[in-house]
C-alpha positions in Angstrom: 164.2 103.2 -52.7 161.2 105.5 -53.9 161.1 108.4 -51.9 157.2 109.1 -52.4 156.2 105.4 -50.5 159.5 105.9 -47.9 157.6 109.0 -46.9 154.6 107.5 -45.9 153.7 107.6 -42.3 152.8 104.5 -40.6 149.0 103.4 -41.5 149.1 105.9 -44.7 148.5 104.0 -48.1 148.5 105.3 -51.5 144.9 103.7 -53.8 145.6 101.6 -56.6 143.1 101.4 -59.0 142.4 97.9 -60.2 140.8 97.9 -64.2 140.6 94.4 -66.3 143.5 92.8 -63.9 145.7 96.3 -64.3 146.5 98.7 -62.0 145.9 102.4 -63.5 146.2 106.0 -62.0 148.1 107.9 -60.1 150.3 105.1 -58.4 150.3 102.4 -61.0 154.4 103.6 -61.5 154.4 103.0 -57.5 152.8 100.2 -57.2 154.9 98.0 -60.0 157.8 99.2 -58.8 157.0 97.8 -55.2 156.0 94.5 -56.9 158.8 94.5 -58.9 161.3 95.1 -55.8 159.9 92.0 -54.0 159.3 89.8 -56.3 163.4 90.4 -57.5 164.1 89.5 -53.9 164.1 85.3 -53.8 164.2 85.4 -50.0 160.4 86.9 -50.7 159.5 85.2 -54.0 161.2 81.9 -55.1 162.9 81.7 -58.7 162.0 79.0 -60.9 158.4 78.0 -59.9 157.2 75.4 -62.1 153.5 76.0 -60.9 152.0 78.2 -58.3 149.6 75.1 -57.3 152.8 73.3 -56.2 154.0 76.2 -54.1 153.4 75.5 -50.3 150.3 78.7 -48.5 153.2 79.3 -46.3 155.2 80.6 -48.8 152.3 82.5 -50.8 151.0 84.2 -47.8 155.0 85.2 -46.7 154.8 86.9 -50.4 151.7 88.4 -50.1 152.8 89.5 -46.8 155.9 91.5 -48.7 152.8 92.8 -50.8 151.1 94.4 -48.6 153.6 95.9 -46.2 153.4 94.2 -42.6 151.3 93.5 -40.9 147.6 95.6 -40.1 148.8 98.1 -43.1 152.2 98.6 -41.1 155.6 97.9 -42.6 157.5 95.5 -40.6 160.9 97.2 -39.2 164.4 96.6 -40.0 165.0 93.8 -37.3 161.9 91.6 -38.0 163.1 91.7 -42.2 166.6 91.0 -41.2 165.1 87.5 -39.2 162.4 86.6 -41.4 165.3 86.4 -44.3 167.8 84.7 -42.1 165.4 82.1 -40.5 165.8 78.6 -40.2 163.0 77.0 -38.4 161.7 79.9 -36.8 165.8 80.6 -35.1 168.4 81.9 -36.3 171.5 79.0 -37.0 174.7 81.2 -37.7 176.5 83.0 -34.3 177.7 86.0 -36.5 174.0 86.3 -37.5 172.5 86.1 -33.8 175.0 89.0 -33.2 173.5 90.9 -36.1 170.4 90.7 -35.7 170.9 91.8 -31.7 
């Protein structure tokens, strides 16, 4: 985990500069590696899409939810990850789950 975005308190952001489709400055090392941790995560961003035109808004706006953090700038907690990555039709199925995630 990087310590520097761990840190943060809730509502603080770090810029990212945006040049020709690139991020530059300060946090560019930051910022990848934040892309790079969800995007390695296939609960967040699916393996093996064939075109992003095919892929369902659901899906895109779950990823671009891992993007920017939770919701109003404020990272989800523990408990809401755990069930958004163990869903199934907006429950959780398994009973060893449930008592997780409790």
């Amino acid at each position: 985990m990087c310590k520097e975005v761990a840190s943060l308190e809730i509502g603080q952001k770090l810029k990212v500069t945006l040049y020709n489709n690139r991020t530059v400055g300060a946090y560019t090392n930051l910022f990848l590696r934040h892309l790079g941790k969800n995007f390695r995560d296939r609960n967040i961003c699916p393996l093996g899409v064939s075109s992003w035109n095919d892929t369902k808004q659901e899906k895109l706006n779950h990823m671009w939810a891992a993007v920017k953090g939770g919701k109003d700038g404020n990272p989800p907690d523990v408990a809401s990850i755990f069930f958004e990555a163990r869903q199934k039709d907006n429950n959780l199925v398994d009973p060893e789950t449930i008592e997780k995630h409790v």
